[in-house]
N, C-alpha and C positions, 0 to 999 in steps of 0.2 A: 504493500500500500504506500504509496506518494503521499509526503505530506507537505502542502504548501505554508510557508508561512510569513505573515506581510514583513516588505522590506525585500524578502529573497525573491530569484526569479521563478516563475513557473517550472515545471516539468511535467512533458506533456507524455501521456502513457499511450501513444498511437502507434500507428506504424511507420517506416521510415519515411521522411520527406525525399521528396524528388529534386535531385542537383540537377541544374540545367548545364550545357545541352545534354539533350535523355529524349528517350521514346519520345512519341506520341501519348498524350494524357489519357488517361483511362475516361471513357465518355459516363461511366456509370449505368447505374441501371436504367436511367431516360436517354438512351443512343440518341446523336443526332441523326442520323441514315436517314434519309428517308430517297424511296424511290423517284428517278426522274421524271418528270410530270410537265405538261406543257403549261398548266397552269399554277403551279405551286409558285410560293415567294422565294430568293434565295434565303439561307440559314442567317437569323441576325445575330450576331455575337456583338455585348457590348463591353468597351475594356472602359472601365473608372477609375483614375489616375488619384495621387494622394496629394493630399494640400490641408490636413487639419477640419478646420472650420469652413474654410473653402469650400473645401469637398461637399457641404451642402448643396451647392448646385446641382450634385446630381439626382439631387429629387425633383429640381425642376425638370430638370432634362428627362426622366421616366415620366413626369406628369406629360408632358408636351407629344410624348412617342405611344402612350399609350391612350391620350385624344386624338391623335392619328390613328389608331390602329395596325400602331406599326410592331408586331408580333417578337420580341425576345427572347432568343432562342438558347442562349448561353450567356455566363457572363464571367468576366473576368476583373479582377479588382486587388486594388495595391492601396493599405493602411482607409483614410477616411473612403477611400472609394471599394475598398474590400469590405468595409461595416455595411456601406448601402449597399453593396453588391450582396451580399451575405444577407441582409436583410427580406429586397427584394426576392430571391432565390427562395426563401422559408415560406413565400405566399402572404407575406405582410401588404396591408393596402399602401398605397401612399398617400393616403390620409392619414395613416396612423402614423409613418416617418415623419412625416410634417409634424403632426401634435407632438412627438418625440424632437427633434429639431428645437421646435420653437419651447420647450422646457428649456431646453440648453444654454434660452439666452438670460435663462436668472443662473446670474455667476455662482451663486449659492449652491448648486447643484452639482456644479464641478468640482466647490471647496470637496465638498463631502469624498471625492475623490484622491484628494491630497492626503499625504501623510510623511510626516515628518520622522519616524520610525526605524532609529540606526540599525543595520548597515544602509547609509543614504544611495543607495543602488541607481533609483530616480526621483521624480518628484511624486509623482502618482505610482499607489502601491498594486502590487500584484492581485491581492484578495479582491482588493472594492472596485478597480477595472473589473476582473472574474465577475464578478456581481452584477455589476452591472449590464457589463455584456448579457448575463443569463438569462437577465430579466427582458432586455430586448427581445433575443434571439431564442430564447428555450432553453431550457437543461434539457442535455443528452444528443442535443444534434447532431448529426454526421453528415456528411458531404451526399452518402445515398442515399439519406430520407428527403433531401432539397428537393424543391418542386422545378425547377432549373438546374443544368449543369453549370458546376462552378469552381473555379480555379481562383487563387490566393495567392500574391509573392512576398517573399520572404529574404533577405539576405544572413548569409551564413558567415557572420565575422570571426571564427577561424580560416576555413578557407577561402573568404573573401568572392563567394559566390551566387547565384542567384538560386534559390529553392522554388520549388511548384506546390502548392501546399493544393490536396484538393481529394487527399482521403483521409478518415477518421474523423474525429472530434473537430465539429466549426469553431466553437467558442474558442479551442488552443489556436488555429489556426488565423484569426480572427484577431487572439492577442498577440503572435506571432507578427503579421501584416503591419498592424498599428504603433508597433512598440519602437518608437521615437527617442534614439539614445537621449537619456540624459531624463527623456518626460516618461519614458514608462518600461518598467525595468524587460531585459533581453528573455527570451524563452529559449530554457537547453532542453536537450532531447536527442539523445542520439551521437555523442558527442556533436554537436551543433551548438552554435549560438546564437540565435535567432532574433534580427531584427525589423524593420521599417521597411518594406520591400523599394519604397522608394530610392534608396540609396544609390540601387541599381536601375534599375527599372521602372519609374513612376507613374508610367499607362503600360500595362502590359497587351499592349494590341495584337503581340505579337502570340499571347498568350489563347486569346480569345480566338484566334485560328491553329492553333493546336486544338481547340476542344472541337473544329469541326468548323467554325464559320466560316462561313462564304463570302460575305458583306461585316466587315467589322465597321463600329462608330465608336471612335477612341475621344474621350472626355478629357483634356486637359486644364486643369483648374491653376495651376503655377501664373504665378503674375508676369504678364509680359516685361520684362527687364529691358527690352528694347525700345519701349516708348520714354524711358526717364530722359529726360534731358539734361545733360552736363553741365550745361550754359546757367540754370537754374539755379538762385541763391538756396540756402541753405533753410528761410525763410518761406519760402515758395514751393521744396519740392516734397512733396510726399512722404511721410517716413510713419512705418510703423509704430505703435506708440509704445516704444522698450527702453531701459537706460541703454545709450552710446554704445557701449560693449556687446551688447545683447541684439544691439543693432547691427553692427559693422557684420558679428558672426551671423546672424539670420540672412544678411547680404550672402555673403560669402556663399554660403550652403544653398540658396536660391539660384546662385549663377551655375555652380555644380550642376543640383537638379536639374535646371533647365538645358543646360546644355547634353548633357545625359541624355534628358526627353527627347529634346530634339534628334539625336543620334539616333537613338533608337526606333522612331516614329517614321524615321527617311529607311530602315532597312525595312519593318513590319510592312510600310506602305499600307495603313487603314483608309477603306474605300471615302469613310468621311471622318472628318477630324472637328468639333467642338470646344470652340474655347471661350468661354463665358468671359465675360468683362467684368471683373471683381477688381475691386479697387486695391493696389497696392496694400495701402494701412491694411489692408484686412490679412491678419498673418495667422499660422497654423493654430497657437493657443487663444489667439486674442478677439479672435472672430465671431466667436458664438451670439453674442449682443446684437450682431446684424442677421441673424441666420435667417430673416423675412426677405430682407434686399439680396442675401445672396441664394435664395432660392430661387427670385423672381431672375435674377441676371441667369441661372440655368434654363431659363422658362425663356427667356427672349434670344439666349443664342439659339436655341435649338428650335425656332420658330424661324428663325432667320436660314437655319440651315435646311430646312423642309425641302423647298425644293429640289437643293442639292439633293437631299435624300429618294423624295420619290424619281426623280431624275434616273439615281441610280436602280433605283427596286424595275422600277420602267425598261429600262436596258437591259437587266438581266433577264426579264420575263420575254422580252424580245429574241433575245439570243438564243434564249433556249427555245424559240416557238422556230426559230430556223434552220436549229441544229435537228428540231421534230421532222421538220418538211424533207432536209437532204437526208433523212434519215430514211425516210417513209418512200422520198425516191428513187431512193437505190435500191429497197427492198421489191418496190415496184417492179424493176429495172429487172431484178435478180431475178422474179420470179416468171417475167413475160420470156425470158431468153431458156 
């Protein structure tokens, strides 16, 4: 028997996690297969990128695609976009993520999350993250009782690698994705040490086509760093609201992630890409007090991105209606000779 105790980190009694690169992801017991069909949609896989508070937006963006009608077929998610990912997948409405969200924005709610409880591992303890998560998500979840396929990443800071987290226990995997050096303590397991999948990976799009998608729509919530202006006094420009210190590093670690994303997102090539316009100030711990405005900014890019979207859903159904016809005419063809 495992015993956790606050202050330490998790230990997760699952089964081994998956080092990338490695197979093809296990689809679980909801296969995506489905036969070729002249009318079917192609497979939608969505990857949810990690950014804290940010990451609320992606309940806008699920509100906006599912008043379209636009069918979710897998999902993929990295720290706040593996909770809503993870979420979403258990058959949660997103009315209830929303009422859950907008708790969030009484600071009070988070205190309760803190603990001050030496060894200072991080700042948020192991148990009351556990708890809380449970309380969202279920006690006892697994990846095969999800009502969607779903995939988690992970970074393994021994061997400095990306992990595929997407069998056994959600809630380990969940705090595994989330766990933000420094805000919320590492999860071992196998010799592993398991943090923030962002570090490596912060949309895993590439991820959401290992599980089968055909059409991925990869969600990046990272504040654009290229709109800052230089020339801007010090008075003028933006800045999250942290002491100096806590600033410069938050910069720092922003440019990384993003350049990372970027990298990453130019090899996945996801068919559509969303990026919500959250305002700078709005950083990973400090954002929850806006979680209204930054749900509404997932709700207007992905309105904006529609047409892009049916755009593409439109061309594949095309494609495959012509690849049916030369199909059907060689068989023709084959059978009159």
């Amino acid at each position: 028997m495992l015993v956790e105790r606050e202050g330490s980190s998790p230990s997760i009694p699952t089964k081994k996690p998956r080092i990338m690169p490695n197979a093809p992801l296990k689809r679980s017991n909801k296969n995506l297969y489905r036969p070729p069909s002249l009318f079917r949609q192609p497979l939608v896989g969505l990857a949810l990128g990690g950014g804290g508070a940010r990451g609320l937006a992606h309940i806008g963006v699920l509100k906006v695609l599912e008043q379209e009608q636009i069918t979710i077929d897998c999902l993929s998610g990295t720290s706040m976009g593996g909770v809503i990912a993870a979420a979403y997948a258990t058959g949660q409405s997103l009315a209830e993520l929303e009422t859950e969200a907008l708790k969030m924005a009484d600071l009070s709610r988070l205190a309760r999350l803190v603990t001050w409880t030496p060894p200072w591992h991080s700042l948020l303890g192991s148990n009351r993250v556990r708890r809380y998560f449970t309380e969202i998500l279920g006690d006892g979840l697994t990846f095969d009782t999800l009502r969607l396929p779903l995939a988690l990443t992970a970074v393994d800071l021994l061997q400095g690698q990306e992990v595929i987290l997407d069998q056994g226990s959600v809630i380990d995997a969940v705090l595994a994705t989330t766990a933000i050096p420094g805000a919320f303590p590492p999860v071992e397991k196998d010799g592993h040490r398991l943090v923030d999948g962002g570090v490596l990976n912060n949309v895993p799009a590439d991820v959401a086509r290992q599980l089968g998608a055909e059409l991925v729509i990869a969600v990046d919530v990272t504040p654009d760093i290229s709109r800052h202006d230089p020339e801007e006094n010090d008075e003028s420009s933006p800045k999250p609201p942290l002491p100096a210190i806590l600033r410069d590093i938050w910069q720092a670690e922003l440019i990384m992630i993003t350049v990372l994303s970027k990298n990453r997102l130019q090899q996945a090539k996801p068919e559509i890409l969303i990026r919500p316009q959250i305002p700078i100030e709005v950083t990973v711990l400090t954002g929850f007090t806006r979680a209204r405005e930054i749900i509404a900014a997932g709700e207007e890019a992905t309105r904006a991105a529609l047409p892009q979207i049916h755009k593409v859903l439109q061309s594949r159904l095309r494609r495959a209606h012509l690849t049916w016809r030369r199909l059907l005419s060689r068989e023709r063809k084959t059978s009159r000779s």
